[in-house]
N, C-alpha and C positions, 0 to 999 in steps of 0.2 A: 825718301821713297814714299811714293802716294799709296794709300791705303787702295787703291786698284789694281796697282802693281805687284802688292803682296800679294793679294790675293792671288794672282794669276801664277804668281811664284809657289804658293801652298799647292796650286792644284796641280801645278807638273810635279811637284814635290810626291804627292803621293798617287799620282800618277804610276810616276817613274817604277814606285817598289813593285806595282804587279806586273810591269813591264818587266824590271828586270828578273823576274822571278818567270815569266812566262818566256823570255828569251832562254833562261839559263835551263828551265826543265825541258823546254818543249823545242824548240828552233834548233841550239848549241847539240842533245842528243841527236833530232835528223840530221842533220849536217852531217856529223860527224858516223853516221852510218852508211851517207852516202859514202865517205871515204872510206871507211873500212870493207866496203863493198868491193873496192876498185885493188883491194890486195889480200893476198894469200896470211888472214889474220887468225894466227894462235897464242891467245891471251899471252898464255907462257914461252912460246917460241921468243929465243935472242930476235932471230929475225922476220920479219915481216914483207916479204919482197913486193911489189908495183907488179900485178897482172892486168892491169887493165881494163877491159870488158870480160876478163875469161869467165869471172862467176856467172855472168849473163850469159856469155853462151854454154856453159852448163846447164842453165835450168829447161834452155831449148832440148835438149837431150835426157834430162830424167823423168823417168815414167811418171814416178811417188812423186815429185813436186804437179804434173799436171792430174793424177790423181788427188791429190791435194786439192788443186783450183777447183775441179771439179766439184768434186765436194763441198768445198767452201760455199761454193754457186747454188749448190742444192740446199743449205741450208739458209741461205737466203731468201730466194725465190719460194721456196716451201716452208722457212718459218715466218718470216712476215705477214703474208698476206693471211693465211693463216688466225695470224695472233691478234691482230687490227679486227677483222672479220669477228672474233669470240668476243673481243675485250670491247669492242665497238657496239655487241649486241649485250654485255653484262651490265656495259655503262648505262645504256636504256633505259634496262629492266632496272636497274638501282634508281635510276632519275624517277620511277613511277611509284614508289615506296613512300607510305608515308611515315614508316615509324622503324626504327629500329638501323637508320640509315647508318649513322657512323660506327655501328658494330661489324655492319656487312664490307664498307670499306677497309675496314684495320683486318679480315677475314679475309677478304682478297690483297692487300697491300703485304701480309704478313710474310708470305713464300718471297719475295722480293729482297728483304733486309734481310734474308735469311744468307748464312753462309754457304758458296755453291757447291762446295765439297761435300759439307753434311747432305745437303738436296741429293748431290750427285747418286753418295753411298746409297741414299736411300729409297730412294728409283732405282739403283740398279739392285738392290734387294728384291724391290716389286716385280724385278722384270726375270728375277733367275727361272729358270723352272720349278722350282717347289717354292715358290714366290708369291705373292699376292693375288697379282693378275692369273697367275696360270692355276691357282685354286680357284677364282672363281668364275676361269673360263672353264675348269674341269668338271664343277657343279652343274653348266649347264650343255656338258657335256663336247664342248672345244676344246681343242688345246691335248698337249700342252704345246707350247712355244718357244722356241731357242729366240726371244726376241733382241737380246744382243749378242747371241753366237750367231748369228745366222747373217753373211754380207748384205742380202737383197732386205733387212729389218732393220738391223741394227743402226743405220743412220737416223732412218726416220724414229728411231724410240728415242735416241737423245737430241731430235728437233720436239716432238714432244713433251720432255722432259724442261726442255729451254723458255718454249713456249710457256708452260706452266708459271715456272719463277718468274718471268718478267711481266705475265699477265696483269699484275697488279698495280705498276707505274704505269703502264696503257691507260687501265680502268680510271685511272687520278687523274690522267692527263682528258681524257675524253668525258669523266664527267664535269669538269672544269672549265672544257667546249662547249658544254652543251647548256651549263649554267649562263654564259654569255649570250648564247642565242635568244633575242629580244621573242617572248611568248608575242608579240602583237603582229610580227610576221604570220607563226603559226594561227593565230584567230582569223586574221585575214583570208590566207588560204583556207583556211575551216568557212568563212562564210560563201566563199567562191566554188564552197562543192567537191576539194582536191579532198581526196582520200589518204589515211593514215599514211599508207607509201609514198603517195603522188606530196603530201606536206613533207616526207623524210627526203625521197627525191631530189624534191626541184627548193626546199629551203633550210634543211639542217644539213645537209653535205655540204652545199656550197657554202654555206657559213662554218660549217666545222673544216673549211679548206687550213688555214693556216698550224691546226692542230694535227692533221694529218699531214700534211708534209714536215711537220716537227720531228711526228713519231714514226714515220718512214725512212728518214735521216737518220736518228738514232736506232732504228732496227735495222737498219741495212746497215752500219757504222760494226753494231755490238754483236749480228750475225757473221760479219767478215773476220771479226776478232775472238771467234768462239775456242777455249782452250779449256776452263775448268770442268766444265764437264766431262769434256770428251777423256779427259786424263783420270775423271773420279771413272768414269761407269765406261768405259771401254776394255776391252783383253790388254792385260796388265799397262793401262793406261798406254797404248803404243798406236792408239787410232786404228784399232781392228774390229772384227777380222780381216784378213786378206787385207790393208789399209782402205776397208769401206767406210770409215769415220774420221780417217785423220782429214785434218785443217792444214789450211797451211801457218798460222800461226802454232801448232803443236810441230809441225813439222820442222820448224824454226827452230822449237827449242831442242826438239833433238839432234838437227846437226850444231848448232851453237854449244848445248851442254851436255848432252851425251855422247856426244861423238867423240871416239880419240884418233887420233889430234884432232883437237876445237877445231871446227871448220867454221868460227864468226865472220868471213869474209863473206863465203858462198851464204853461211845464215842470211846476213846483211840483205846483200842483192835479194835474197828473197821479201825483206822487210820494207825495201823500198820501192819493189814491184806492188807492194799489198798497201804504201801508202800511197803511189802516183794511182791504183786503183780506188781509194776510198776518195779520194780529192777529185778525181776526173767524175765520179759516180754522185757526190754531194753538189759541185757545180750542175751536173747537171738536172739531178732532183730540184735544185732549186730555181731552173732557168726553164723549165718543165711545169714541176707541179705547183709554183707557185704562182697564184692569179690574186691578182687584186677584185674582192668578192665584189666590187662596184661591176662586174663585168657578167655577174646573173642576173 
């Protein structure tokens, strides 16, 4: 055996193990969800009968699952752009520092590796009525605020909340963009007369293209998938009031595990409505916002 040949043998060799590791966690569970979709699945039940499409056409007819979507939609659309927009204007203001830089990263990165249960409790602490915010909206004579009793608030305090904890891997990822952007573009446009906006404009967006479609991909991926929060700081974690905060991933797991009898069929169909959603929405983020920067 020619020593090229091994070679080529080693590399399928370990190849193969994250293959087979990404087959067995990732591919083998959808699959097999899409199956359990297609029948009347209770873990414990002897039997498990073949219905079909009937999960699908259930979720046509229930309220709480398009309450659900709905919402799921709202905290996307409203947490993203949102979070890009702050952690995009932090990143900036950190890039123009000259001293004390790596304090004020580990200061914003820190709520991030934070656990989102503790986060959760501790926001919805802030937010009760004799809570933080409502003392020191009471000081200046506001308030108080049922801001997670109350349907038309309570979403948006835990897209808030959300926005917060992830702030921090934005901030890493966009100052990290911005360190890439060759300064002799911006000198350039500085000798040419472009103004502060007119250089941010027309030469660090289009060069921070690929970073943003990164972190619009992963925010749109991990706002479609929002559950620990809404279970820490929601009315006894149930995606309330009135289900103005449930997700449809929370929604999932209460008919999967609270529900008696399991309803993991009907769950199912739900989970792969939420994945043929995240795959049609990531193809096309990226058949969309991704430009090859040779084309500013």
């Amino acid at each position: 055996m020619t020593l090229e040949r091994r070679r080529w043998i080693w590399a399928y060799a370990f190849m193969a193990i994250p293959l087979l590791f990404f087959l067995g966690i990732r591919i083998g569970p959808t699959i097999f969800a899409f199956w359990v979709s297609l029948h009347q699945w209770d873990p414990i039940a002897l039997k498990r009968p073949y219905i079909g499409l009937d999960n699908y056409t259930r979720l046509a007819d229930d309220p709480i699952f398009w309450k659900a979507l709905r919402n799921t939609w709202i905290y996307v659309l409203v947490g993203v752009p949102v979070s890009l927009i702050i952690s995009l204007s932090i990143a900036l203001g950190l890039q123009r520092l000259a001293r004390y830089v790596g304090f004020y990263r580990i200061l914003y990165f820190a709520p991030y590796v934070t656990s989102l249960v503790a986060v959760g409790w501790v926001w919805r602490w802030m937010y009760m009525p004799n809570g933080l915010f409502n003392d020191l909206l009471g000081r200046t004579g506001l308030g108080p605020f049922n801001f997670l009793g109350s349907p038309s608030t309570a979403i948006y305090a835990i897209i808030a909340t959300t926005i917060w904890q992830g702030l921090g891997f934005q901030v890493i990822i966009f100052l990290a963009g911005l360190e890439s952007v060759p300064t002799v573009y911006h000198e350039a446009a500085a000798i040419d007369g472009a103004s502060g906006w007119q250089r941010f404009r027309d030469v660090t967006l289009p060069l921070l293209n690929p970073t943003l479609v990164f972190l619009i991909i992963t925010g749109v991926i991990n706002n479609l998938q929002v559950f620990t929060q809404i279970r820490a700081m929601s009315s006894q974690g149930t995606g309330g009031p009135l289900n103005s905060t449930i997700s449809i991933v929370l929604y999932v797991y209460q008919q999967a595990f609270q529900s008696l009898p399991s309803k993991m069929g009907y769950a199912s169909a739900m989970t792969v409505v939420l994945f043929l959603m995240i795959l049609a929405i990531t193809v096309f983020q990226l058949k969309v916002l991704s430009r090859n920067n040779n084309d500013y």
